[in-house]
N, C-alpha and C positions, 0 to 999 in steps of 0.2 A: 461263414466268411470265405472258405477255401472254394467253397463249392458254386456261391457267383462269382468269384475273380475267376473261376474257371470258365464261366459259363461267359464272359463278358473277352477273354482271350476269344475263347472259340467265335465269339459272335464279330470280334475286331478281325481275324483271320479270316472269316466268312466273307466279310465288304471287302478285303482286301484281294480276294480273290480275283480271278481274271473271272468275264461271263457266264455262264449257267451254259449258255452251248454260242456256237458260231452264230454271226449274223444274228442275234436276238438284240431289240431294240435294248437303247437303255430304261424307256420306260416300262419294259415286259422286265429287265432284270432287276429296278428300283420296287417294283410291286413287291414279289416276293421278299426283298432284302428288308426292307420296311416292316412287313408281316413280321418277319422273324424279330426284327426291334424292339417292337411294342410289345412282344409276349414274353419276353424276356423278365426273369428279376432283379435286374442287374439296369444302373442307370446309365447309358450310352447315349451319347451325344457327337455330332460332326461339328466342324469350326470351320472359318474361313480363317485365313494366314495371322491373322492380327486377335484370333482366336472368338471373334462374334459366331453364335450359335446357327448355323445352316439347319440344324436338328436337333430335336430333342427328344428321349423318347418320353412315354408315357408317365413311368416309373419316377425318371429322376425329375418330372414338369412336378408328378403330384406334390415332390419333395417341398417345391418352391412355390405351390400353391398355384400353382396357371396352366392355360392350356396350354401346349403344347404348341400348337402353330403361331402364338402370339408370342413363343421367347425367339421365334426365328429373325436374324438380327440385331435382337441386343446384346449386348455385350456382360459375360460374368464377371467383367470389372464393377459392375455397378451390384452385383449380388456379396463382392467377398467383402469381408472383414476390413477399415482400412490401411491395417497392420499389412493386411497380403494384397493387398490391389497391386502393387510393385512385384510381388513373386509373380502372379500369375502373369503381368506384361511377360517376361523372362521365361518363364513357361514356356509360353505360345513361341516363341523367338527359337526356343531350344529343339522343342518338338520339329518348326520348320526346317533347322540345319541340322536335324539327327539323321536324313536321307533314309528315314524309312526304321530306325532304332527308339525303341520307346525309352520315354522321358514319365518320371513322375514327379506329383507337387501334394503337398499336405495340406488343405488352408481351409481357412473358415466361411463357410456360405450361409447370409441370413435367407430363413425360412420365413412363408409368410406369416407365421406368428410373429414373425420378430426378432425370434430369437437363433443363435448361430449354431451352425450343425457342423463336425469336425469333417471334412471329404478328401480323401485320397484318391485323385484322376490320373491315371497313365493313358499319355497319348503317343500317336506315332505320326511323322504325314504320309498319305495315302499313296501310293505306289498311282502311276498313270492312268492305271486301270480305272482305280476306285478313286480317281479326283472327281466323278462327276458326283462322289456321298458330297464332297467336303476337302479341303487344303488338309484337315485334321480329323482324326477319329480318334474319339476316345472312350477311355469306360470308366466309372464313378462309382465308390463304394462307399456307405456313412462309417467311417471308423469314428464318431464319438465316444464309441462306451472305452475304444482301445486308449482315448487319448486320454481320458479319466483315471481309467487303472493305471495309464503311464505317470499320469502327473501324480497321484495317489503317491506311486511308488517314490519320483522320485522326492514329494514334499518329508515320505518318513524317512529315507535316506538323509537326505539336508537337516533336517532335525534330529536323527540318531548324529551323524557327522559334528552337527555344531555341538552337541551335550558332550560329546566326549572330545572333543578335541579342545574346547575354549574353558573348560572348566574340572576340577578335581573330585570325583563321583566319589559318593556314598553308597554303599551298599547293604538294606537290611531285610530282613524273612522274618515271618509272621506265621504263625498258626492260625486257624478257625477261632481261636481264647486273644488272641493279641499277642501272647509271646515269643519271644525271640528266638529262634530256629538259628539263626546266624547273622552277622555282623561282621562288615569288612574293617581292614584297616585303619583305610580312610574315617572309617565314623567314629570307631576308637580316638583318631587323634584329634579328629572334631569337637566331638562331647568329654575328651577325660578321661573317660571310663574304657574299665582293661575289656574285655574281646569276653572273660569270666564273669565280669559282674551285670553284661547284659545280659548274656545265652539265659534263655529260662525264665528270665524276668519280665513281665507284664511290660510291655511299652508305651501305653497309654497312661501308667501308672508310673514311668522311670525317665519317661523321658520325653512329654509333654507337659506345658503349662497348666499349674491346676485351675486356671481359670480359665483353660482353653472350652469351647464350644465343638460339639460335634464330634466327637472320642466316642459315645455309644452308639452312632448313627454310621460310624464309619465301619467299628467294631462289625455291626450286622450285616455291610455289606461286604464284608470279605464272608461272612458265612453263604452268605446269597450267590456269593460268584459275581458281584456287579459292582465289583468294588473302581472307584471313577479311576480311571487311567491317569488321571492328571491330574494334580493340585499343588499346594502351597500350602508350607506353616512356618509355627516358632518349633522349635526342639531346645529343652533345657539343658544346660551343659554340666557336669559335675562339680562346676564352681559357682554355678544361679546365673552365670551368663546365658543368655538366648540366641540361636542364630535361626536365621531364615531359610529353610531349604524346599526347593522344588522338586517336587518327585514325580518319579513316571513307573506308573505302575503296573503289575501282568498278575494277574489270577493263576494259581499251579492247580492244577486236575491231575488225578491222579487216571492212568489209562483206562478205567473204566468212567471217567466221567466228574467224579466226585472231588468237591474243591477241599484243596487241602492246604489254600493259607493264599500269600501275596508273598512275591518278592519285589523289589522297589532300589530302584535307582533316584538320587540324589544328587544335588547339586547344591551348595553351598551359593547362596545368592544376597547373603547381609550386607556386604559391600555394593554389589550393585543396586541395591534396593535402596540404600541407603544414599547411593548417588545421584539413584533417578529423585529420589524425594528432597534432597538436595536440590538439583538443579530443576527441578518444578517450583521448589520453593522460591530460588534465589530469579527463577525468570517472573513467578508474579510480584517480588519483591521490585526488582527491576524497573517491572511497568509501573510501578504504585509509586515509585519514589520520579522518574519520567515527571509524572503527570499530578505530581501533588505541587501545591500552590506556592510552598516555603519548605522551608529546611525541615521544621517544626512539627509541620504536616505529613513529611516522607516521613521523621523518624517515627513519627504516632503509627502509619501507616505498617511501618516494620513489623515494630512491637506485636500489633494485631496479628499480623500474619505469622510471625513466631509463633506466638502463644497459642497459635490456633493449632497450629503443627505439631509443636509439645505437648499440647494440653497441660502446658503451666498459667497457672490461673493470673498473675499479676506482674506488670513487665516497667523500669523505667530506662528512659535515654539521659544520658548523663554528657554536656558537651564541656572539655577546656573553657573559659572565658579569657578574656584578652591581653589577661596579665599573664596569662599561663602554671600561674598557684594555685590555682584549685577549679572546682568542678562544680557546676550547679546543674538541676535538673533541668532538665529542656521539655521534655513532655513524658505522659503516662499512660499507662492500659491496661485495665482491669476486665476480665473474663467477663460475660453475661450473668449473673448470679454472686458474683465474688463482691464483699463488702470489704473493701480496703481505702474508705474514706479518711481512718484514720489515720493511717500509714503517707498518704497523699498530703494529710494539711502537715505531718509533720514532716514530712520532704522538704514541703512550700519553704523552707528558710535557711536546707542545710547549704552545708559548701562545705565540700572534701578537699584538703590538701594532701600532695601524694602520698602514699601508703595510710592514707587515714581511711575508715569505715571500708566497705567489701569494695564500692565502686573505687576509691582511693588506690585499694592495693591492686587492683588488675588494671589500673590506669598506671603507677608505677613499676611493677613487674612484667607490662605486654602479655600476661598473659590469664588461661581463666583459674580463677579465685571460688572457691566453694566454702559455705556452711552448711554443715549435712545436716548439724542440727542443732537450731534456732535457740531452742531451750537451755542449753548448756552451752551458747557461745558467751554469753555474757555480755553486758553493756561496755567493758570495757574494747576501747577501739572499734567497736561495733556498735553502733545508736542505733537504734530501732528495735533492733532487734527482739529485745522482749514483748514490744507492742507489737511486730509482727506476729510472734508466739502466740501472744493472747487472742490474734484474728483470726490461728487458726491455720497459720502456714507453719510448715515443718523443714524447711529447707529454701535456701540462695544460691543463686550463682553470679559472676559478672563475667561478660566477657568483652574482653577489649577487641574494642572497633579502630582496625591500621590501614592506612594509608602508608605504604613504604614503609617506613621504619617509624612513623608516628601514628600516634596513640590520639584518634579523632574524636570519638565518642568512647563511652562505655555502657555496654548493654545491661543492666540488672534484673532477676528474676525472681521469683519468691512459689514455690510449691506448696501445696497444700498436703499431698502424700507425694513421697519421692517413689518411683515407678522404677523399674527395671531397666527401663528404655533411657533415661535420664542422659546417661554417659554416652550414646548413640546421639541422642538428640543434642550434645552440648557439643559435641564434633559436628554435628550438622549445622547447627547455631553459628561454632566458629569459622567455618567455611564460609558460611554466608554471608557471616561479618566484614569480613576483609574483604568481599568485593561490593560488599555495602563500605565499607570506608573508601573507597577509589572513589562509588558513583557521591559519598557524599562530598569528597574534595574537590571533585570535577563540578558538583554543586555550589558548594564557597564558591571557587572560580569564577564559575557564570553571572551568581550572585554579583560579585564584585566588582566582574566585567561589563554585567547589564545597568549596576549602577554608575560607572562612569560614562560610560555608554547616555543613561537616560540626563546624567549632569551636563555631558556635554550638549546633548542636544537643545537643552532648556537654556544653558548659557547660546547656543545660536538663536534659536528659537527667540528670547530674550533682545539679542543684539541687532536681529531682525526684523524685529517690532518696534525697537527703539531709532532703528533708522528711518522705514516707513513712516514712523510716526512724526521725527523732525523732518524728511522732506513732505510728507503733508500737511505740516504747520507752514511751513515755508514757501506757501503757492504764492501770500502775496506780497511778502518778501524780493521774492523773485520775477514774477511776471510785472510788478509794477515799475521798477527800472525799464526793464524790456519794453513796454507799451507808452512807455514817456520817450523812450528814443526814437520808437517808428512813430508815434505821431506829431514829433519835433521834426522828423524828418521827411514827413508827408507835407508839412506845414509849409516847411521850404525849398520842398518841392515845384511847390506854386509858382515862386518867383514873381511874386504881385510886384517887386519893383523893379524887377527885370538888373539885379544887380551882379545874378550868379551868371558866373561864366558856361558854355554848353560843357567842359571838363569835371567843375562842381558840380555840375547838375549828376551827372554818371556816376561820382563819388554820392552824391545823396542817395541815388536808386541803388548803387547797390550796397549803400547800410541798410535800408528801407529793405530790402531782398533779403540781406542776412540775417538782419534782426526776426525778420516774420521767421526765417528755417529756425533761428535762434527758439526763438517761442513756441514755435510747433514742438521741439525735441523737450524745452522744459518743462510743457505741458504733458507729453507721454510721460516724462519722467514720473512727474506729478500724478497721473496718471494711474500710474501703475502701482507706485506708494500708496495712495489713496487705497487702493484694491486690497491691497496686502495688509495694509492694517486696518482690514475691514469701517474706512469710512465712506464707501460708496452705496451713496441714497439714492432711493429707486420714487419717484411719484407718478403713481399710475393715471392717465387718464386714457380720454378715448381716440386713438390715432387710425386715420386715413390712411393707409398703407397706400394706397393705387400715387395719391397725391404725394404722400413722404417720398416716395422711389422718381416722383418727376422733379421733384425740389431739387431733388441731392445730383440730378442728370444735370440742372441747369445751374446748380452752383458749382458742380466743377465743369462747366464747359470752359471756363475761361483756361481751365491749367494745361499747362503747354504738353502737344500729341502729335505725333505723325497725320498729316493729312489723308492717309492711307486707313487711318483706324474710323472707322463707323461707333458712334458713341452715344445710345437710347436706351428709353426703358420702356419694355412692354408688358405692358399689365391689362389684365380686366379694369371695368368702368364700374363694377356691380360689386364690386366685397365690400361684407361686413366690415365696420371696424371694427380694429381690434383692440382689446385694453391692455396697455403697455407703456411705459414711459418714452413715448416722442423721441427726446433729448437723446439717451441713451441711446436708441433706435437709429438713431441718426448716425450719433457717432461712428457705430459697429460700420453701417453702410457706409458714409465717409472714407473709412479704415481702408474695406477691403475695396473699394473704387477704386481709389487714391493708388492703392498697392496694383489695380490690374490695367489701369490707364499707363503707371509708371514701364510694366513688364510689357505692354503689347508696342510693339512696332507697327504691325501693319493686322489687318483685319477688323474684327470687333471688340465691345467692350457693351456685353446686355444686362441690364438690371430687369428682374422678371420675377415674377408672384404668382403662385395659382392657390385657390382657392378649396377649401375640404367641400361634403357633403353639404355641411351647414351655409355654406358662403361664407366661411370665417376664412381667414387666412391661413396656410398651412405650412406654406414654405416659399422663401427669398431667394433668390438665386442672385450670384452676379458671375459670368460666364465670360471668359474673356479667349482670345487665341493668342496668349503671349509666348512665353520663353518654356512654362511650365516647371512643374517642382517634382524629384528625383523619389520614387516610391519608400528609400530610407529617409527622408526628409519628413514626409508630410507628418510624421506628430514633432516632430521637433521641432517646428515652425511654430507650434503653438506655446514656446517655450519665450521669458523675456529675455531679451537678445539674440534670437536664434534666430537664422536668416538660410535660404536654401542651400547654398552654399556662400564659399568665401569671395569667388568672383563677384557674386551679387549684389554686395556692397561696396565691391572697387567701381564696378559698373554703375550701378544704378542710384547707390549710395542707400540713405535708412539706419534706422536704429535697431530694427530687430523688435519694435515694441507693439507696434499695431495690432497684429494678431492676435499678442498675449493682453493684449487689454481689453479686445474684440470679444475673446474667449472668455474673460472674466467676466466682463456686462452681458455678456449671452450667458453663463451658469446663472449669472444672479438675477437674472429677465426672466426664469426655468428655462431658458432655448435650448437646442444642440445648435454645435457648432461642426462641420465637418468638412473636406477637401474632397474632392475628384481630381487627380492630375496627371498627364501626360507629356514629359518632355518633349520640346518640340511644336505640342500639339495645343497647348494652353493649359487652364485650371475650370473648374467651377467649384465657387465656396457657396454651401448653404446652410442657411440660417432655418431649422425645423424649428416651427410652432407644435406645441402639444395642444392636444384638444382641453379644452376647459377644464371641462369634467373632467 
């Protein structure tokens, strides 16, 4: 390493030199300086100000897998890491205002395997002389393996640092045999036991679990010298408690070589192991109660996952009922293999009032309730119990599930052999409980809130079918006054005797005039009733579309336009019909005419049709150049009552209903229905046919 940064100095000092002699071109002094580049072991490279490569040599090209003349103008931004594409900008910037002072950068450059190689470049910029190399020379060395032992070191650092500083160490020595050579403090006050009654004593035999695994497997590798650096177990304590500790471990050699035992640092980790398995638990508990269907279902759901965590075999949910005197089962969960069928039918009928049977008294007391054992509890205050016995369990627990200060559910559990771990796992249980009673009350809640919730929408739901439905019983009701007034009034409009004065006559037209507005508005009304409480009938036949679009031009040519508006429809002579109900079809176009004859003042107003592949109809248009409708508008227009804005009806007047009834008979025709609009500039509504098929 020493010996090219040297070679890579002398070779930057070399270019930086002034010429080789007076007068010699630059191309006779670039010759040789070049030579010397390429033979070099050391990777040297020239840059232009913004740091693009002017040179590469040989060496540092093979690094990146190219030749050499082909990296000349690209830029090692597109090579670094792109953690350092930013340093190396900074780089190049620094180098150029160093006036000739080297500058270095550490950073990562992909090779072309792909993968990154750690490089250390000191660059300087070129003195006058040697600006015809390059604005920048520099020299490159691969320190990966430095950056490896760097980080190596400082990962054991950070981890020697966190063991002893976040946690209270254990300390014990082992012979070749397993016995205790020494023992700190610390482990004394851990296990119980004095500092004399380990020294001496076999450790796999005093102070591991006799059912643990792997005591003579480990035993050999401390004879071996390849005893694992790192692990995890139980250590029994001198009162049959267990705690969990992580050891980190060092093989002792004796100066000729010969292994002569382990000494071992610990770290008491029951707590936190116990937290993490907590909080694993209580997050898939969590998502399981989220996403279950009822109350019912989350509590089942629990239970499962409890029991699966304890390895207690048989689990039930016990809820308050709504008198708040007692308790009945809500649901249950039995292990894979576990018969507790019987235990289940005689549940099926009990009901606990407080402090009656285990679930009773941990629903009265808040807190957790044990029978260690089943056999000698006796039936009194206790029911089950001996049929539990007889299935096979040897111990209960209940723990009560709180919300605040109340007692929501009650958890109960039933063991088959009570385990060590028991008293561990019923602190982890009650941990979990109480934030299972939050997510279950915030469950009530929702419950209670979704069902007013779904009551009230049925009472609208309800009230809005029931109006629909009397104003479409009420068409003729209603339209049949209306149509005796205008044809009483068309009647005597005549004036076959000539007895109205020209004043009446003005009075008759314009009843005649308001009655029809009168009857248009009843009929949307009607209209749109009819839609809503689904009695709009559809009768398909076969419609002329080219000829429907000239009907509807020349049925409203009569209704009053600026003389300025041009008002036609241009269609093909050659389409298919198409099969659709006429009537409806008409209406829709009607609707939106009606509506763009109303908004145009001056220009046009085109009803238009083009044709698909098949010559079937594909799409209606009616294009007008009115007023146009405001880009927050266009779906709210398709709303009943909703109108562009509020000027539109002082101005133009309308109900707001056309489109929403247009939009109805076009969903229930399969149409789309859609807008194009430009303030100003007009609208185009069209009517998309779907192809048959």
């Amino acid at each position: 390493m020493i010996a090219t940064v040297l070679v890579t100095a002398a070779l930057t000092a070399f270019l930086m030199r002034r010429p080789w002699r007076a007068g010699a071109s630059g191309a006779d002094n670039a010759q040789p300086t070049r030579l010397l580049a390429e033979h070099v072991v050391d990777m040297v490279s020239t840059h232009e100000p913004d740091g693009t490569f002017r040179y590469v040599s040989p060496v540092f090209a093979g690094l990146l897998g190219e030749y050499p003349g082909l990296l000349a103008g690209k830029s090692p931004r597109v090579l670094a890491h792109p953690d350092d594409a930013g340093v190396l900008d900074g780089f190049w910037k620094r180098a150029v205002a160093g006036c000739g002072a080297a500058v270095t950068v550490t950073w990562r450059c992909r090779r072309h395997t792909g993968e990154y190689s750690w490089l250390e470049t000191t660059a300087r910029a070129a003195s006058p002389e040697s600006a015809k190399f390059g604005a920048i020379i520099s020299g490159t060395s691969d320190v990966t393996e430095r950056k490896q032992l760097e980080d190596a070191l400082r990962e054991s650092e950070r981890r020697f640092r966190s063991t002893v500083e976040t946690v209270a160490l254990v300390a014990v020595g082992l012979d070749t045999a397993g016995n205790v050579t020494f023992a700190n403090h610390s482990l004394c006050a851990l296990t119980g036991w004095a500092r004399s009654d380990l020294v001496g004593e076999n450790w796999f035999r005093k102070c591991t679990p006799p059912d643990a695994a792997g005591g003579r497997v480990f035993l050999d590798a401390i004879s071996a010298g390849v005893a694992p650096p790192f692990g995890e177990n139980e250590i029994v304590c001198r009162n049959g408690s267990r705690r969990t500790v992580a050891w980190d471990t060092t093989v002792l050699r004796s100066p000729g070589g010969e292994v002569q035992g382990i000494a071992s640092l610990g770290a008491d980790v029951t707590e936190r192991r116990l937290e993490d398995a907590t909080m694993k638990l209580l997050q898939s508990i969590t998502h399981t109660i989220s996403s279950a269907p009822d109350l019912d279902g989350a509590l089942a759901q629990t239970l499962a996952s409890l029991c699966a965590a304890t390895g207690w075999a048989y689990g039930e949910a016990w809820l308050p009922q709504d008198d708040s005197v007692r308790l009945e089962r809500a649901t249950h969960y039995a292990e894979k293999g576990v018969d507790a069928s019987a235990l289940i039918d005689a549940g099926a009928g009990l009901a606990f009032a407080p402090n009656e049977g285990l679930p009773g008294r941990a629903w009265e007391s808040g807190s957790i309730e044990w029978i260690h054992d089943l056999e000698s509890a006796g039936e009194r205050g206790f029911p089950r119990t001996h049929l539990a016995a007889q299935l096979g369990f040897r111990a209960a627990v209940a723990v009560p599930v709180q919300s605040g200060a109340q007692v929501v559910a009650v958890l109960a559990f039933f063991m088959r052999t009570p385990l060590h771990t028991d008293d561990r796992h019923t602190r982890m249980v009650a941990v979990v409980a109480n934030q299972v009673g939050a997510l279950i009350a915030r469950r009530r809640e929702q419950n209670v809130y979704e069902a007013e919730l779904l009551r009230a929408r049925d009472a609208a739901e309800a009230a809005s079918r029931a109006k629909s439905d009397f104003l479409s019983r009420m068409s003729h009701e209603l339209r049949t006054p209306l149509n005796s007034v205008i044809g009483f009034a068309n009647v005597m409009l005549k004036n076959k005797g000539g007895r109205l004065s020209k004043e009446e006559l003005e009075y008759l037209d314009r009843i005649t005039s308001n009655g029809k507005h009168l009857l248009s508005l009843v009929n949307n009304v009607l209209d749109i009733a009819k839609v809503e409480a689904g009695r709009l009938t559809v009768s398909k036949g076969m419609v002329n579309v080219a000829e429907l679009l000239r009907d509807v031009v020349a049925q409203l040519q009569g209704q009053t336009r600026p003389d300025a508006v041009d008002f036609r429809a241009d269609v093909p002579n050659d389409m298919v019909p198409l099969e659709t109900d006429g009537a409806l079809l008409r209406q829709v176009l009607i609707n939106l005419t009606g509506n763009a004859l109303r908004f145009t003042q001056m220009g046009s107003v085109v009803l238009s049709a083009e044709a698909g592949g098949d010559g079937r109809p594909a799409r209606i248009r009616v294009r007008d150049t009115g007023i146009g409708i405001a880009p927050d508008r266009l779906v709210a227009i398709f709303e009943p009552f909703e109108q562009a804005d509020e000027s539109t009806h002082r101005l133009y007047g309308g109900t707001g209903l056309g489109l929403a009834i247009s939009k109805a008979i076009c969903d229930e025709l399969g149409f789309g229905l859609t807008v194009e609009s430009e303030p100003g500039r007009g609208s185009v509504f069209a009517i998309r046919i779907p192809d048959s098929e």
